[in-house]
N, C-alpha and C positions, 0 to 999 in steps of 0.2 A: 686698220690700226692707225695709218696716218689722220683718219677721219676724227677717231677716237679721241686722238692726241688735240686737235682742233677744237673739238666740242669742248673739251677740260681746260683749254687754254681760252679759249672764247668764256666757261664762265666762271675762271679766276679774274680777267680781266673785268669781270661785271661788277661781281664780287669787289673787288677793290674799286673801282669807281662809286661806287654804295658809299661804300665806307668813307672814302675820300671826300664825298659831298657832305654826308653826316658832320664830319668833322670842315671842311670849304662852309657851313651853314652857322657853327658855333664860333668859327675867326671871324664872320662877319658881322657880329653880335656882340664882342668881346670890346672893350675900356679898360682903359687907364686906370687903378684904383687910387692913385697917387695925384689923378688930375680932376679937378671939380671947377665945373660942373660936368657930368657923366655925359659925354658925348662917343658914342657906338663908333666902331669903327678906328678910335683913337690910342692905340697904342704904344704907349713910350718905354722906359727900361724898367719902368718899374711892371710888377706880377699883371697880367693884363687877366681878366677877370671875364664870366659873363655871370647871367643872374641865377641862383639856382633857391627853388622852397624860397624861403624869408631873407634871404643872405648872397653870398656870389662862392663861386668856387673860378677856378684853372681849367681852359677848354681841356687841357688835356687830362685831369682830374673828369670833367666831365665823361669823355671818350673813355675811358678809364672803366667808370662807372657802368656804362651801358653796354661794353662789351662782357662785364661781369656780369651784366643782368642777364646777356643773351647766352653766352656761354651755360649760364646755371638750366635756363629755357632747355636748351640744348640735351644739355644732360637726361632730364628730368623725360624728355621726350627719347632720346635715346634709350634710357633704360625702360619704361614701359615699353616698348616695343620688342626690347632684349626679352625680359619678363615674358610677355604675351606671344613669343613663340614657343 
């Protein structure tokens, strides 16, 4: 049991280190929209931005974004498998 509890805690902890770099990866990519010329890394009070398609979005917009992508993944792989037993 305790071993159990170990393994699951061992890969929530991994699990979130993923995730936290995903997002450690997109703050470090992120400007100023407020400040020109666009220098990475510069963050002040106004909405700090990274680049996204043609345009910019909010790291957190972003993160946002690609957990809904992975969630739907998820699903989509969950329920065939429901299905196919």
């Amino acid at each position: 049991m305790q071993l159990m509890i170990r393994r699951v805690t061992t890969e929530l902890v991994q699990d979130l280190t993923r995730k936290l770099s995903f997002q450690s990866a997109l703050t470090g990519d992120w400007w100023d929209s407020a400040v020109s010329p666009i220098r990475k890394g510069n963050c002040g009070s106004a909405g700090c931005v990274v680049a996204w398609g043609s345009g910019t979005r909010s790291v957190a917009s972003v993160v946002l974004i690609a957990n809904g992508i992975c969630f739907a993944v998820m699903t989509v792989i969950f329920a065939a498998l429901w299905i196919s037993c």
